[in-house]
Chimera marker file (.cmm) of the C-alpha trace (Angstrom):
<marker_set name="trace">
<marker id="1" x="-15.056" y="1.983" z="-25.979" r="1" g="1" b="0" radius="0.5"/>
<marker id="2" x="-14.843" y="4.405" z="-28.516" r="1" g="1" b="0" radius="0.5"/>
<marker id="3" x="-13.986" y="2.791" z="-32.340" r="1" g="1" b="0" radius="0.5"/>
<marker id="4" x="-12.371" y="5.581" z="-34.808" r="1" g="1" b="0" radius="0.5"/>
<marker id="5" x="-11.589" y="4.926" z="-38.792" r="1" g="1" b="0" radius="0.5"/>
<marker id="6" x="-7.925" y="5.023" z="-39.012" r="1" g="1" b="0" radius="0.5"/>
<marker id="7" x="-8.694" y="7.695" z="-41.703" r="1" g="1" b="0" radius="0.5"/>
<marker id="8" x="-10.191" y="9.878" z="-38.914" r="1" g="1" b="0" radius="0.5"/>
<marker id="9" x="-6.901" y="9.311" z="-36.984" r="1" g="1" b="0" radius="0.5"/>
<marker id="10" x="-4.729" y="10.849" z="-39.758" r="1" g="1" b="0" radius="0.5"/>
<marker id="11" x="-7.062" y="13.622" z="-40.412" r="1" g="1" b="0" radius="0.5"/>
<marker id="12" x="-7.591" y="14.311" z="-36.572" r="1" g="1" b="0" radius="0.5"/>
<marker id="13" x="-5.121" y="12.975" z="-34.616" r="1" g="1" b="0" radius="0.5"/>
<marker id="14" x="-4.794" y="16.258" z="-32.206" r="1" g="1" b="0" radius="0.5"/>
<marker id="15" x="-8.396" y="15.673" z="-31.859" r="1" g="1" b="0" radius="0.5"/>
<marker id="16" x="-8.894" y="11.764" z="-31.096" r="1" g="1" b="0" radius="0.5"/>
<marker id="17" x="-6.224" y="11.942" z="-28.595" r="1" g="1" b="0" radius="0.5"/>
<marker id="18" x="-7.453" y="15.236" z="-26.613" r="1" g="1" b="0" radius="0.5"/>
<marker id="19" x="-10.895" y="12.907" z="-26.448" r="1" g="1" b="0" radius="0.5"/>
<marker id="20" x="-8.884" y="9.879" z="-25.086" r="1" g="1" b="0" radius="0.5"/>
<marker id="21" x="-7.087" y="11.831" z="-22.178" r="1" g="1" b="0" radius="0.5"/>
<marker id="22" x="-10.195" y="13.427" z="-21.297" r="1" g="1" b="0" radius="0.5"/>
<marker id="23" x="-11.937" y="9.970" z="-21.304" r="1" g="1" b="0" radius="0.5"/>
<marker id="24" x="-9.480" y="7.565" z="-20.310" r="1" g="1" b="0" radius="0.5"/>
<marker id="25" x="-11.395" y="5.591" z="-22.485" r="1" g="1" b="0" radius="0.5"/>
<marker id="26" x="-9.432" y="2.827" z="-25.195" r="1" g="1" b="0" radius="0.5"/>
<marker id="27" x="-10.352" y="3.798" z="-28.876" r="1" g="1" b="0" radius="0.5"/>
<marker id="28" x="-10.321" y="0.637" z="-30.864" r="1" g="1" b="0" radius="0.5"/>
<marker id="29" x="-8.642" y="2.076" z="-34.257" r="1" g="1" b="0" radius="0.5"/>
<marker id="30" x="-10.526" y="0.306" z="-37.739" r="1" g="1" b="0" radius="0.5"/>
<marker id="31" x="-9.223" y="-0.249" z="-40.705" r="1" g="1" b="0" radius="0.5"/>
<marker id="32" x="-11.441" y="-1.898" z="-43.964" r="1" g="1" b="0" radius="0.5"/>
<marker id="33" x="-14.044" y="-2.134" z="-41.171" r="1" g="1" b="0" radius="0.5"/>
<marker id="34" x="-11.916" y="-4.426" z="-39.266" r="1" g="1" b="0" radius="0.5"/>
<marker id="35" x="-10.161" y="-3.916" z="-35.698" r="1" g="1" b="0" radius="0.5"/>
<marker id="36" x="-6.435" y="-2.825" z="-36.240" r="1" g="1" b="0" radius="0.5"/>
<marker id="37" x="-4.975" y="-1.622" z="-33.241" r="1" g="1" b="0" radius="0.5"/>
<marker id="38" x="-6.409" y="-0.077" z="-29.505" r="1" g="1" b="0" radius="0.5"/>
<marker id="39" x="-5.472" y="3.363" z="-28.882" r="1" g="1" b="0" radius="0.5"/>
<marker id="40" x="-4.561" y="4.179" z="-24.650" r="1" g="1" b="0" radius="0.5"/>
<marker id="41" x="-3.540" y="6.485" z="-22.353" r="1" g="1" b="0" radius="0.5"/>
<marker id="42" x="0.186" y="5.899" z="-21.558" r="1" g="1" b="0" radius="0.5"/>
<marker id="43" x="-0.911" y="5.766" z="-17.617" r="1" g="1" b="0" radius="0.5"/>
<marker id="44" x="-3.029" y="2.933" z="-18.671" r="1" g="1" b="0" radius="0.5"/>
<marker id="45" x="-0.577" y="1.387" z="-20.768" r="1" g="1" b="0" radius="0.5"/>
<marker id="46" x="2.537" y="1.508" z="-18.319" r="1" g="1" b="0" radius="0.5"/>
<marker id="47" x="-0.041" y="0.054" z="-15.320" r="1" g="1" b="0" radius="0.5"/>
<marker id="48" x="-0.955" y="-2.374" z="-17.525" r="1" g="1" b="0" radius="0.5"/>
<marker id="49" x="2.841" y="-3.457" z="-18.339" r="1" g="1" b="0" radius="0.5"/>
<marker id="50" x="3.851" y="-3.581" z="-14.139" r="1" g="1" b="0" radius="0.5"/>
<marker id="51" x="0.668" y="-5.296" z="-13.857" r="1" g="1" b="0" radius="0.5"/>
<marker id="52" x="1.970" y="-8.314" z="-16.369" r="1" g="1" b="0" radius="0.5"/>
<marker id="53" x="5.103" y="-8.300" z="-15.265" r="1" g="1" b="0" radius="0.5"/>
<marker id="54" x="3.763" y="-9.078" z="-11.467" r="1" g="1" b="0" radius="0.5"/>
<marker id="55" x="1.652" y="-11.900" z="-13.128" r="1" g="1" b="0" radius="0.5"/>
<marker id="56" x="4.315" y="-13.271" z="-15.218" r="1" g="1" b="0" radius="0.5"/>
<marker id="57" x="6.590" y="-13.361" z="-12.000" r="1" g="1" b="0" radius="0.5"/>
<marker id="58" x="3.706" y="-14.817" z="-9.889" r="1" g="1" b="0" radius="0.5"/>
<marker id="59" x="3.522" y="-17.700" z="-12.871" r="1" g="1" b="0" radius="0.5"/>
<marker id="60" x="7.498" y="-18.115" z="-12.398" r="1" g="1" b="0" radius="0.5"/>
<marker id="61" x="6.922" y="-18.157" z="-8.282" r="1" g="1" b="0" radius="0.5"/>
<marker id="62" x="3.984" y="-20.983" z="-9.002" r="1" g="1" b="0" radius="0.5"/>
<marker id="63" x="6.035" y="-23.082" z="-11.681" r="1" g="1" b="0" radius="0.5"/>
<marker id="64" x="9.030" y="-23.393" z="-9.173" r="1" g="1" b="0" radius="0.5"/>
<marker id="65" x="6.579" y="-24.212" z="-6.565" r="1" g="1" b="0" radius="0.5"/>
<marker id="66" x="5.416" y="-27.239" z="-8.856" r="1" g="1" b="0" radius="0.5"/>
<marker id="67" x="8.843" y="-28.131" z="-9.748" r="1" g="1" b="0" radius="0.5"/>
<marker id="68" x="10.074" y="-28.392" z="-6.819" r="1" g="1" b="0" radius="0.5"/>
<marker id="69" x="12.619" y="-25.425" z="-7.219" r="1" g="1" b="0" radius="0.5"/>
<marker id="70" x="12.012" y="-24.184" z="-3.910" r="1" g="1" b="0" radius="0.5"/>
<marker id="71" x="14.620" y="-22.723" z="-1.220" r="1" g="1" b="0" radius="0.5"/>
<marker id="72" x="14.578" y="-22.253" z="2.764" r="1" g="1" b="0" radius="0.5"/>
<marker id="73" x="13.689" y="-18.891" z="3.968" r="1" g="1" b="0" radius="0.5"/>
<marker id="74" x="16.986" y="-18.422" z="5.388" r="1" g="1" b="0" radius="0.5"/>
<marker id="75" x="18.889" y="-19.348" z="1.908" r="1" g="1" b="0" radius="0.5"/>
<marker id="76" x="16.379" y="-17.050" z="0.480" r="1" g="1" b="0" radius="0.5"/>
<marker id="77" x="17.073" y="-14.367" z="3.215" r="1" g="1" b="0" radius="0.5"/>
<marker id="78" x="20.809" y="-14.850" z="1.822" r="1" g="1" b="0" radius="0.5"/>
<marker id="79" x="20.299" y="-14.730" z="-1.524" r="1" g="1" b="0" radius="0.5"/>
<marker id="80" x="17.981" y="-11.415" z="-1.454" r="1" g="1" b="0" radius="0.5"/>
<marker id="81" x="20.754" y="-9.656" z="0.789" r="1" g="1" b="0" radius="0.5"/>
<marker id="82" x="23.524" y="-10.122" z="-1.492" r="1" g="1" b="0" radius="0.5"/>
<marker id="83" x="21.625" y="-9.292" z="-4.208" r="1" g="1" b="0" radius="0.5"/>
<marker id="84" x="20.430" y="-6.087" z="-2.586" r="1" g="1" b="0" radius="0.5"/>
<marker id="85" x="24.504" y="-4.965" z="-2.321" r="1" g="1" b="0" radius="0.5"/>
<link id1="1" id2="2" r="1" g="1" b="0" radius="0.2"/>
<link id1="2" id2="3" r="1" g="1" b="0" radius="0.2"/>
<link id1="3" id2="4" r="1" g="1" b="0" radius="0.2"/>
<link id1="4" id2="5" r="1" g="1" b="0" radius="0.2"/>
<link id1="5" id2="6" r="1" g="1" b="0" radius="0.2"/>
<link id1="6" id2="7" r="1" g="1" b="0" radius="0.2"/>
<link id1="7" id2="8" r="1" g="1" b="0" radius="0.2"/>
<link id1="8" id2="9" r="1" g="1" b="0" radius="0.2"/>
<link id1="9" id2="10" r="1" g="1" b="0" radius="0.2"/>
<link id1="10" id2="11" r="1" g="1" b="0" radius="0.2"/>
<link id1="11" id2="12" r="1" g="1" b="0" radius="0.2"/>
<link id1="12" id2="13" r="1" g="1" b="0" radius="0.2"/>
<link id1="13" id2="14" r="1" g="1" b="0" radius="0.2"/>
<link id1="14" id2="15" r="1" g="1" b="0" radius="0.2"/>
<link id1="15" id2="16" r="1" g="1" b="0" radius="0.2"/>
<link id1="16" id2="17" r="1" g="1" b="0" radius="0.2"/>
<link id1="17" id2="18" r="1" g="1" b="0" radius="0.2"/>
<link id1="18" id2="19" r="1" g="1" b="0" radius="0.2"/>
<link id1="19" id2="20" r="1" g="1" b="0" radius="0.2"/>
<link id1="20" id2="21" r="1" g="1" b="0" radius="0.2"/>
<link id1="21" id2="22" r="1" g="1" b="0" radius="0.2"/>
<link id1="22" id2="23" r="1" g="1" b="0" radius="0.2"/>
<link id1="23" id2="24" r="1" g="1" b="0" radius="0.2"/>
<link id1="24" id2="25" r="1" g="1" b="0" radius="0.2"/>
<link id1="25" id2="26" r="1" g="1" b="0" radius="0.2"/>
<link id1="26" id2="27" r="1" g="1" b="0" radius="0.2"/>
<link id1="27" id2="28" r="1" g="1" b="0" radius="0.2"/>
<link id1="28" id2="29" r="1" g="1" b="0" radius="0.2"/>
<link id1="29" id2="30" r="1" g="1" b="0" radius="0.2"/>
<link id1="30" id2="31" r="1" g="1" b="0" radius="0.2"/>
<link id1="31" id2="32" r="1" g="1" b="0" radius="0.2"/>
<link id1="32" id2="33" r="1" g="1" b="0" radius="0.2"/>
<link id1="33" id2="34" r="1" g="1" b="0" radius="0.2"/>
<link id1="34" id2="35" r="1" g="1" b="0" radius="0.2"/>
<link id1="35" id2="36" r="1" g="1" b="0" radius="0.2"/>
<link id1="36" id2="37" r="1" g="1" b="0" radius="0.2"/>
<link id1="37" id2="38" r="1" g="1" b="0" radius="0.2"/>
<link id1="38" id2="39" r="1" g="1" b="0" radius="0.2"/>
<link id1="39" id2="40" r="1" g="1" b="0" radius="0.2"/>
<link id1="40" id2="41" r="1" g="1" b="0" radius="0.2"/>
<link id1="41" id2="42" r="1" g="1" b="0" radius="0.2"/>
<link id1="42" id2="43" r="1" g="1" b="0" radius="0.2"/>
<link id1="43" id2="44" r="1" g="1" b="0" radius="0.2"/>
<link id1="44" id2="45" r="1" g="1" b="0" radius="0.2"/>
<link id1="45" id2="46" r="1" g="1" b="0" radius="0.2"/>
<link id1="46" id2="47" r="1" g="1" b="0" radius="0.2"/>
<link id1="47" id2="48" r="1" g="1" b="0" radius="0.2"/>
<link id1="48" id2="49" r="1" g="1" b="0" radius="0.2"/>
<link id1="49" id2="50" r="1" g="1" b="0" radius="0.2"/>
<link id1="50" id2="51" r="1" g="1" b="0" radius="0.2"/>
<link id1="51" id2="52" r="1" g="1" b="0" radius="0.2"/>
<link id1="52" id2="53" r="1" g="1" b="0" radius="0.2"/>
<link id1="53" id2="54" r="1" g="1" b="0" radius="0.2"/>
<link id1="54" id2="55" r="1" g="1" b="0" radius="0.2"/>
<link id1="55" id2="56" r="1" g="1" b="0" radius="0.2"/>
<link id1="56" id2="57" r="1" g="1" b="0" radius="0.2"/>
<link id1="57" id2="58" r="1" g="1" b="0" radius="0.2"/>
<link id1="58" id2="59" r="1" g="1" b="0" radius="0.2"/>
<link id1="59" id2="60" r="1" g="1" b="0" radius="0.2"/>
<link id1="60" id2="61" r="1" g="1" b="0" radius="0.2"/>
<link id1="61" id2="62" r="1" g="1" b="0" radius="0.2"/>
<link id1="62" id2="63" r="1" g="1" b="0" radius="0.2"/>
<link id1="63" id2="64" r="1" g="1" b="0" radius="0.2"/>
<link id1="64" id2="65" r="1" g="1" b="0" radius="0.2"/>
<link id1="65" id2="66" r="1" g="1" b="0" radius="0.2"/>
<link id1="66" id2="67" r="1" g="1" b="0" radius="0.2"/>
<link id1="67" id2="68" r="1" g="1" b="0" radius="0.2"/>
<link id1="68" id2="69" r="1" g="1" b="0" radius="0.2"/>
<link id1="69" id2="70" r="1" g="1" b="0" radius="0.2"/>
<link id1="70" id2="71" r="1" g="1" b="0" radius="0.2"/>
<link id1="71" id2="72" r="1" g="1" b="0" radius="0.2"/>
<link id1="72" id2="73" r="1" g="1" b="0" radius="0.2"/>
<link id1="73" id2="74" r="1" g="1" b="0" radius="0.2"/>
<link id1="74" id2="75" r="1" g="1" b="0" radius="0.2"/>
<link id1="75" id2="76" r="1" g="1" b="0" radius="0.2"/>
<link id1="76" id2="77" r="1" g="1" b="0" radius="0.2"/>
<link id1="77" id2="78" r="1" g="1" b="0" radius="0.2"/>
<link id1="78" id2="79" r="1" g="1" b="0" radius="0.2"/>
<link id1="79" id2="80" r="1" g="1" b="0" radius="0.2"/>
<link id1="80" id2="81" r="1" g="1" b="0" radius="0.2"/>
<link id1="81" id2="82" r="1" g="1" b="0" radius="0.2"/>
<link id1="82" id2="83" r="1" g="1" b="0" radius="0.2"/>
<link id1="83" id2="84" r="1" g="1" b="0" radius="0.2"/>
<link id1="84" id2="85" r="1" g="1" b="0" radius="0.2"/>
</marker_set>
């Protein structure tokens, strides 16, 4: 992982980001020698948000497991088809 100054980010923005597409490589931005903020790809970024929400629907899918919030396949069956209309 790369680590830029945020003072070399305003002076070379163009630059620092032509260097992370190339690299595909996060650039962990500083400021008063302390981490600030992670600079990424959007392709990265956007994978990692789908990625998330899967999890955070898998957690849902688990919870309702545990809670008993469960349905039969056919009332699921149901369900999906009338929300696919």
């Amino acid at each position: 992982m790369e680590i830029e100054l945020v003072t070399n980010l305003k002076r070379q923005a163009t630059k620092v980001l032509a260097e992370l597409h190339e690299s595909k490589e996060a650039v962990l931005i500083t400021e008063h020698g302390q981490p600030s903020a992670y600079l990424i790809d959007v392709q990265d970024y956007e994978f990692m948000q789908r990625r998330l929400a899967l999890l955070e629907a898998l957690s849902k899918g688990e919870r309702a497991i545990l809670e008993g919030k469960t349905s039969s396949h056919t009332k699921a069956r149901e369900r999906v088809q009338k929300w696919l209309k």
